[in-house]
Structure formats: C-alpha cells, structure tokens
N, C-alpha and C positions, 0 to 999 in steps of 0.2 A: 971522269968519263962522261959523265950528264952536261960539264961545258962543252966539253970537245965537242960531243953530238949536236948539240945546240947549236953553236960556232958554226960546225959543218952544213946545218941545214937552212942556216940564215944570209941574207944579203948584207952588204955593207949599211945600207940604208937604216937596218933593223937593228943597227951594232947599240945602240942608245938602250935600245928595248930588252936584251940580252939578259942584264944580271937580274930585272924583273921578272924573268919567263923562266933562269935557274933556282932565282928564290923560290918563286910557287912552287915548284917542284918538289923542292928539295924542302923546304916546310911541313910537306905535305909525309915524305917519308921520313923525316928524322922525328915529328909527331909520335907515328904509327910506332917506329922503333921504344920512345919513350916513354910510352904508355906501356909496351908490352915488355919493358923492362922492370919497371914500376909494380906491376901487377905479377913477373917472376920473382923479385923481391920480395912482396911478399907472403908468396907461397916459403920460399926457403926459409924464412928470416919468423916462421909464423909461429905461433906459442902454442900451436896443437898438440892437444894428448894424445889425438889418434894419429900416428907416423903415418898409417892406411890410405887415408885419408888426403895427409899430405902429400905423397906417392903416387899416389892416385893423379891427384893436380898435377904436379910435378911431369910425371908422363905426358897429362893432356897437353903440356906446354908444345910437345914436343913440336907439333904442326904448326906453331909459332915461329919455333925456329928454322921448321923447313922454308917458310913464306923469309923469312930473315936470311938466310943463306943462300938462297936460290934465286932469287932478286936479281930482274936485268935491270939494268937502269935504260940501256939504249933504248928499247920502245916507246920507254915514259919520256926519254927526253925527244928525241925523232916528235912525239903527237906533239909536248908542248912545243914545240918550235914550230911544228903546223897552224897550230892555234891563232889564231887575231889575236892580236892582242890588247889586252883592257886600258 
C-alpha cells in the first residue's frame, strides 16, 4: 500500500527517486515495530518472581499494540512522496 501511494503521488520524472522515498519510510516503521517487539519479548520471556508485575507490563503493552494495529500507512506515505527529495 505505501508503494502504490507513492507511485500514485509521484511523476514519471521522480520514478528513479521512488524506492529511496519507500525505504525511508518503511525503515522508519519496521524499526518502531522491532524495537517494540524486542521490548514485548521481554516482558513475556522475563524471569520475574513477581507475575503482578509482569502483568502489569504485559497490559501497558497494550497501547503498543493499538499504535501497531491501527497504523495507516497512506498518510505517511501521501507526505513522503510530498517531501523533496535528499
């Protein structure tokens, strides 16, 4: 979806420029996602005595994963295809 958008908001002239302006993007949220996979890992995987504790975290993720499921990509890719490019 984030090429197509791109694709769609770009000129022929810009086609070169293309998979430069999907990588940034797309670096930018597979990062975000691998980090906050990393850091659920290990909450689960944790060697805590206190379960409470972990539960606890475990919950806070939650809003983690609402930012991880609820994600448009069309806006982010729509700006980066606005963007000048470096």
């Amino acid at each position: 979806m984030a090429l197509a958008t791109i694709l769609a908001q770009v000129d022929a002239a810009a086609g070169p420029g293309v998979p430069a302006c999907y990588e940034r993007l797309r670096r930018e949220r597979v990062a975000e996602v691998q980090l906050g996979a990393r850091k659920h890992g290990l909450r689960v995987d944790s060697a805590s005595d206190d379960l409470g504790v972990r539960d606890a975290e475990l919950l806070a993720h939650a809003e983690f994963r609402k930012h991880l499921y609820t994600y448009d990509v069309v806006p982010h890719a729509r700006a980066a295809a606005a963007a000048p490019q470096q």
